[in-house]
LUMTI-455641 format. One record per residue (C-alpha): residue in three letters; x, y, z. Coordinates in steps of 0.001 Angstrom, whole numbers, padded with zeros to 6 digits, always signed. Example, Ala and Ser with C-alpha at 12.3 -4.5 7.8 and 13.67 -1.06 7.14 Angstrom:
ALA+012300-004500+007800
SER+013670-001060+007140
//
This chain:
UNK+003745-018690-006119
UNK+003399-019203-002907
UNK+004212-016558-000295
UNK+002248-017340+002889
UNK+005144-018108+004839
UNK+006594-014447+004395
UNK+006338-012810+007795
UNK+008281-011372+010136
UNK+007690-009793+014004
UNK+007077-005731+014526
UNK+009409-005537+016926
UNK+008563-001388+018222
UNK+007470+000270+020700
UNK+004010+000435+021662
UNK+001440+003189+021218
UNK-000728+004639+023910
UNK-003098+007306+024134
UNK-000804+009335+026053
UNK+001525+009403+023398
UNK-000734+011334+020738
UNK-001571+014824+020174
UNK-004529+015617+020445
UNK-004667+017441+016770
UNK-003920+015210+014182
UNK-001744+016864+012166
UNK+000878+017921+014784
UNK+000835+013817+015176
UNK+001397+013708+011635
UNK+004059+016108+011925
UNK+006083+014491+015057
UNK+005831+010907+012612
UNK+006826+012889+009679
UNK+009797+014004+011265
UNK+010386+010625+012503
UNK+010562+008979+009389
UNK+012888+011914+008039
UNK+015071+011328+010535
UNK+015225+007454+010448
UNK+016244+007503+006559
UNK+012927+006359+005161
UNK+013336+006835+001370
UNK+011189+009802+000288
UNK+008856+009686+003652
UNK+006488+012046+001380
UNK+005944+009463-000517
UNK+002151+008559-000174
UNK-000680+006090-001898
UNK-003329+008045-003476
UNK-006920+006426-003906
UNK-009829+007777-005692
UNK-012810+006387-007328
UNK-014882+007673-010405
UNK-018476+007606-011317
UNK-018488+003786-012060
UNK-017065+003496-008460
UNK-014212+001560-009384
UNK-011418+002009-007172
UNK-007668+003892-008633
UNK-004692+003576-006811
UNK-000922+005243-007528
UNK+001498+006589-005912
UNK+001893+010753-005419
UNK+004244+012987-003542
UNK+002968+015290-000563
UNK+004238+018546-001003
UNK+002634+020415+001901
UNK+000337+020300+004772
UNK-000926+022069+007502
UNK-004217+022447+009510
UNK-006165+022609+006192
UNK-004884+019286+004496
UNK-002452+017390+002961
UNK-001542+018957-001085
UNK-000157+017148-003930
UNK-000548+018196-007585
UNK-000602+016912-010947
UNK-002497+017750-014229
UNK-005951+018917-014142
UNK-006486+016421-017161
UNK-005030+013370-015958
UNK-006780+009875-014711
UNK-006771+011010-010883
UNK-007951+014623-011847
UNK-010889+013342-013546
UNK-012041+010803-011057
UNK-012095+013606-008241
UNK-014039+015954-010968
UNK-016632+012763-010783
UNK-016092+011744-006970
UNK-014282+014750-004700
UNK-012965+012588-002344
UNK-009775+010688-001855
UNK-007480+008624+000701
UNK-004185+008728+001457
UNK-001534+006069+003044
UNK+001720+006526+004280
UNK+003776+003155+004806
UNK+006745+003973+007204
UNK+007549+000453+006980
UNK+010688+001051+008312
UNK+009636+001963+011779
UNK+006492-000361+011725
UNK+004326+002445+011091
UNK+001673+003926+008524
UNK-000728+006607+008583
UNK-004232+006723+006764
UNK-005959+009744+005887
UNK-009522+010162+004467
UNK-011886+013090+003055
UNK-012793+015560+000670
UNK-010611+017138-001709
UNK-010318+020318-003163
UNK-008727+022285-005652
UNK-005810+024611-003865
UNK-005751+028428-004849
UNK-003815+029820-008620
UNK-001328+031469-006222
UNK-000633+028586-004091
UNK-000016+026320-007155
UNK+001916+029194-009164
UNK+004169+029746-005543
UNK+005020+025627-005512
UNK+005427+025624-009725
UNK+008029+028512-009623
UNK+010039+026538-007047
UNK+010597+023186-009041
UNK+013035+022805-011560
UNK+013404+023627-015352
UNK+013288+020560-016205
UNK+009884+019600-014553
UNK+008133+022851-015316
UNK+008980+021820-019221
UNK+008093+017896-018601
UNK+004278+019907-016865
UNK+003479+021238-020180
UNK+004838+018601-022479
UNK+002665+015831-021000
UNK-000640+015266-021725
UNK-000852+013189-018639
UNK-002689+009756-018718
UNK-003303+009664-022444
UNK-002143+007201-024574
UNK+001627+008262-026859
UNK+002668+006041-029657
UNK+006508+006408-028588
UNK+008301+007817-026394
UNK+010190+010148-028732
UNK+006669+011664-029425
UNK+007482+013302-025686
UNK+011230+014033-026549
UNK+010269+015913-029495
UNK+007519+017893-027383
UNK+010315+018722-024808
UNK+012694+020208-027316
UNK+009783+022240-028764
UNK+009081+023856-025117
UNK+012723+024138-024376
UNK+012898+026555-027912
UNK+009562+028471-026713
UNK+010370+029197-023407
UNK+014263+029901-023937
UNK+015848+032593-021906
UNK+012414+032852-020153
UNK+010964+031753-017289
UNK+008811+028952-017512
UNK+004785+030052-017299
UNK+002691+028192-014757
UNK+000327+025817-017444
UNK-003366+026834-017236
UNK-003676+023080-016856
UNK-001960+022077-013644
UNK-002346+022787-010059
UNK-002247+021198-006622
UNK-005168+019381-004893
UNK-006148+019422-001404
UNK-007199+015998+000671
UNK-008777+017823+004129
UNK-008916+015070+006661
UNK-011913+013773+008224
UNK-010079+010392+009435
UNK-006827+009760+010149
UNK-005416+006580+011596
UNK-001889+006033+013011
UNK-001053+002025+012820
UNK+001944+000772+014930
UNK+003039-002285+014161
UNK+003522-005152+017560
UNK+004478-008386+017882
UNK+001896-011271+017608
UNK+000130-008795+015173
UNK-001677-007029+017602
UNK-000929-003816+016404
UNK-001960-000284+017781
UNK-004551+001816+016304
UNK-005645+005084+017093
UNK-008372+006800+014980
UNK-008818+010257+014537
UNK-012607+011611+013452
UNK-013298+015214+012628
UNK-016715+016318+014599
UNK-018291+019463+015232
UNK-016759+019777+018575
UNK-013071+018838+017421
UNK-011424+015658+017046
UNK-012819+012343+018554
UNK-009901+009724+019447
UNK-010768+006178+019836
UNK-008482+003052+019817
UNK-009510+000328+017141
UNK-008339-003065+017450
UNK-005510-004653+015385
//
């Protein structure tokens, strides 16, 4: 199939360096907000990569539940395919595509593990139904049928009934703390705007890249 003649223009604003913060994640924020605002379907939404020890790159698709001046968390299980390919290789990128307002953001660096208490405060706040479906899967593994799971989730449903639901010894939140973050606006002609964040010792260093 061919598909070369899909395009169209980035008809937006542009994107000057008077128009960023100069922290990062306040810039984050302001987009954040902007995509929130404009509709975008689950603007938390965000592209997780990570590579193991063979160096071959992983790609999916996770949810950002929080950030601040520290990073950008997600979680999952401590035994799946993305856990153990930041056990081998503790770093990680990020992308957000705003498509909707001709934007995406790109965040890079080193990941760690975020505190029991942190991950036990976000686990207490989701529902039932996905503190069972935490502990039923065995996340990443292989499952001869999917009634294998259904049969799991009725056995957790019994254990924990009338109960609250314990936070599972093997799931937690991960944090990606930024070292680069880019901010793409999209432009007609494909000469887009780029602005690059990079984390030195004296602050943040902002430099325009070209499209």
């Amino acid at each position: 199939m061919d598909i070369g003649d899909m395009r169209r223009e980035f008809e937006s604003e542009g994107l000057d360096r008077d128009d960023l913060d100069d922290d990062p994640i306040r810039q984050f924020e302001r987009w954040f907000e902007d995509a929130r605002t404009a509709g975008i379907l689950e603007p938390n939404a965000m592209s997780l990569a990570t590579a193991g020890a063979d160096g071959m790159p992983d790609l999916r698709t996770v949810l950002l539940k929080y950030f601040d001046a520290r990073g950008f968390v997600f979680y999952t299980n401590y035994g799946s395919r993305k856990a153990r390919e930041l056990e081998d290789n503790p770093r990680a990128a990020l992308l957000f595509p705003w498509l909707g307002l001709n934007r995406q953001v790109r965040i890079q660096g080193p990941v760690e593990k975020v505190s029991k208490a942190e991950s036990l405060r976000y686990f207490a706040s989701r529902p039932r139904g996905s503190q069972i479906g935490a502990w039923v899967s065995e996340q990443s593994r292989a499952i001869t049928s999917r009634g294998l799971l259904e049969q799991k989730v009725a056995e957790m449903k019994r254990k924990f009934a009338g109960g609250e639901v314990p936070l599972p010894s093997f799931w937690g939140g991960y944090r990606v703390v930024p070292e680069r973050v880019e901010f793409w606006q999209g432009r007609p002609s494909r000469l887009h705007d780029r602005f690059e964040y990079l984390r030195t010792d004296d602050g943040w260093h902002i430099q325009r890249l070209q499209p």
